[in-house]
C-alpha positions in Angstrom: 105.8 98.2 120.7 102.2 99.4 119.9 101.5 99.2 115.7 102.0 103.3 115.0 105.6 102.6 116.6 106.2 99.4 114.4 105.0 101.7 111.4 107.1 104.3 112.3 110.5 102.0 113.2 109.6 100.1 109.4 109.3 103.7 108.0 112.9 104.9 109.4 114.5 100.8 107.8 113.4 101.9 104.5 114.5 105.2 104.7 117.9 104.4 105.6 118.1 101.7 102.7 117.0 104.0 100.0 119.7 106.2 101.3 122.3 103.8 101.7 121.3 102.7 98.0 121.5 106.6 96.7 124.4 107.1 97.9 126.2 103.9 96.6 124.3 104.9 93.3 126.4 108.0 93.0 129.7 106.5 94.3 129.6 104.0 91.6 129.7 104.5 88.3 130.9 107.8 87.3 133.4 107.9 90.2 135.1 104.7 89.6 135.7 105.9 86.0 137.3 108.8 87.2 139.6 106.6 89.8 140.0 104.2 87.4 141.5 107.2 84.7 143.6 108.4 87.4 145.0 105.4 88.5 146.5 104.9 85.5 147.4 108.1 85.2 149.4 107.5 88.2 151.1 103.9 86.9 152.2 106.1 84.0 153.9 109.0 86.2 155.2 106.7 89.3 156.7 103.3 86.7 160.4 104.6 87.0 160.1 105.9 90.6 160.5 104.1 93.7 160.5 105.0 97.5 158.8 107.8 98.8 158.4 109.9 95.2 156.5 106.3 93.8 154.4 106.7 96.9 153.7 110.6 96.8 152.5 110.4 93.2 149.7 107.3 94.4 148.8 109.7 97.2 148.5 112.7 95.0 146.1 110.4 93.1 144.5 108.9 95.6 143.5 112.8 97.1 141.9 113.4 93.1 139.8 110.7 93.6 138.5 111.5 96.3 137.9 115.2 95.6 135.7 113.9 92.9 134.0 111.4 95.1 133.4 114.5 97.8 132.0 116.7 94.8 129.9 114.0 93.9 128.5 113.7 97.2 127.7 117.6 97.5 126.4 117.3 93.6 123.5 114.4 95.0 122.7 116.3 98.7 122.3 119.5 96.9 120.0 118.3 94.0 117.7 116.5 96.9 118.5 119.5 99.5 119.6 117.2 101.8 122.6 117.0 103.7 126.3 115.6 102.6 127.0 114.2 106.1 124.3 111.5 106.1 124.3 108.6 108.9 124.6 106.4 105.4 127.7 107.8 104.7 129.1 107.8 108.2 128.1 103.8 108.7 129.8 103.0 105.4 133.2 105.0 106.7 132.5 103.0 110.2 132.8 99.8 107.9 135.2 100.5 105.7 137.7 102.5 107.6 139.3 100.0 109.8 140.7 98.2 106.8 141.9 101.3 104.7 143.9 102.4 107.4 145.8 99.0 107.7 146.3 98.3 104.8 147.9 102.2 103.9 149.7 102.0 107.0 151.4 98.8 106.3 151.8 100.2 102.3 153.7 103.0 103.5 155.9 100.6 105.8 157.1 98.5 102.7 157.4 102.0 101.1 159.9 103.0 103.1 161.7 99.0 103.4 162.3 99.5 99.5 159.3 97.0 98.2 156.7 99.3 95.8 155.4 96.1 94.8 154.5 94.5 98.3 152.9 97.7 98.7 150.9 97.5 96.3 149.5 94.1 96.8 148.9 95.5 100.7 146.8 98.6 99.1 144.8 95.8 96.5 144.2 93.3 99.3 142.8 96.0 102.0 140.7 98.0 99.5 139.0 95.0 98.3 138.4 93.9 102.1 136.9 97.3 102.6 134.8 96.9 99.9 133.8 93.2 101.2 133.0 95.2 104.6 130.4 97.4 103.6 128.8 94.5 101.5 125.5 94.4 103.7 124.1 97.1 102.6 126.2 97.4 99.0 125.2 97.0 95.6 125.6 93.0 94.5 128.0 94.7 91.8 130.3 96.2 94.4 130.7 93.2 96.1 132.1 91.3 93.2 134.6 94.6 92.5 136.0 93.6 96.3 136.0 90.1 95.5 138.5 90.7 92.2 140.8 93.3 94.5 141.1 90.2 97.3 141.8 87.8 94.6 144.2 89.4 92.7 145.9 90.6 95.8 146.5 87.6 97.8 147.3 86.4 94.1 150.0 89.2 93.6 151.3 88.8 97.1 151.2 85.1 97.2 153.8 85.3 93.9 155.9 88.2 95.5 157.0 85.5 97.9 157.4 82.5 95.8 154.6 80.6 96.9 152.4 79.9 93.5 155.9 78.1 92.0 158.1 79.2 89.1 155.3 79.1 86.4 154.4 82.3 87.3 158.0 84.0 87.2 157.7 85.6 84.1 154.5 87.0 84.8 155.8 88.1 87.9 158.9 89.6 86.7 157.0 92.2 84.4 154.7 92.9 87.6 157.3 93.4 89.9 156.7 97.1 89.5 154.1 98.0 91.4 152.9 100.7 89.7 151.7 98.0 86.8 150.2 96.3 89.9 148.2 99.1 90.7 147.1 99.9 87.1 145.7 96.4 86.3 144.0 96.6 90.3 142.4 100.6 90.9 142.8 101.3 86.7 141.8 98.5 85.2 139.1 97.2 87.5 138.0 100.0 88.4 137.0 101.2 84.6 135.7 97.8 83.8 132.7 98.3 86.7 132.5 101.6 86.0 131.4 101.3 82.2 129.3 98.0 83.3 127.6 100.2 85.9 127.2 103.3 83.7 126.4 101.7 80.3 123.9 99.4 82.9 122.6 102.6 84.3 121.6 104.6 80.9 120.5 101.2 79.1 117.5 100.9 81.9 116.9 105.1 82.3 116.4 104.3 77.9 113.8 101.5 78.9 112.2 103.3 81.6 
């Protein structure tokens, strides 16, 4: 490889790192408020339903977030003129997507056996994985958000089935709705980095 090539390949890593970066930039904050608010907005609606209603009013949710996300996207390409479809974007789908689609699909199979709850933990533990998948070229911060859904999934699932002893059966018993699940995971984790990220964000924009 002759040095204008090595210049050029170096040129095209650093590209694709800033973009990566960007594009995590504008995921972050603002966007996990927004999930955050309408996860809760969801435990609020879904706590007295079970079956498939409990699980149309997540995905109904689920869609708003990511219309938001997708208009945050467009928002960012058209302020830079660049495109929405980005090969950044695409290799964080590549990484994340495997995960996302096991863990809804085996969500939507304890749906329908009756168990809101197990599906819930299903939904925590695979987000967080995805999360943990794309870590390579993720903020430090969004690592540690995938860390906390993994935790407190395996956690949540782990007591569903009896295996962290009776100490935790009163806990358990107020969580066995898994709407409350899914408020403490996608609400209240989701707000926490959110306001760490954005109050982060405008402290050092103030300092610049």
């Amino acid at each position: 490889m002759t040095t204008r090539e090595e210049a050029a390949e170096q040129l095209r890593v650093i590209r694709s790192m800033m973009e990566r970066a960007t594009i995590f930039r504008a995921l972050s904050g603002e966007t996990a408020l927004v999930g955050g608010a309408a996860a809760l907005g969801a435990a609020w609606v879904s706590e007295n339903r079970t079956g498939w209603a409990w699980a149309t009013v997540w995905l109904i949710g689920l869609a708003a977030a990511l219309a938001f996300n997708a208009w945050q996207l467009y928002r960012m390409a058209a302020a830079k003129n660049g495109r929405m479809w980005t090969s950044g974007l695409k290799l964080a789908l590549r990484g994340a997507m495997p995960s996302i689609m096991a863990g809804g699909f085996l969500g939507l199979v304890c749906v329908r056996a009756g168990s809101t709850s197990q599906a819930a933990c299903f939904w925590i533990l695979h987000y967080g994985i995805a999360l943990l998948a794309i870590r390579e070229f993720a903020p430090k911060s969004m690592v540690w958000l995938g860390w906390a859904f993994v935790i407190f999934g395996v956690l949540a699932l782990a007591a569903m089935i009896n295996l962290l002893g009776p100490q935790v059966t009163p806990v358990m018993a107020y969580l066995k709705n898994g709407s409350r699940l899914m408020a403490i995971a996608f609400g209240g984790f989701h707000l926490i980095y959110g306001a760490a990220i954005v109050t982060t964000g405008s402290r050092e924009e103030s300092d610049a």
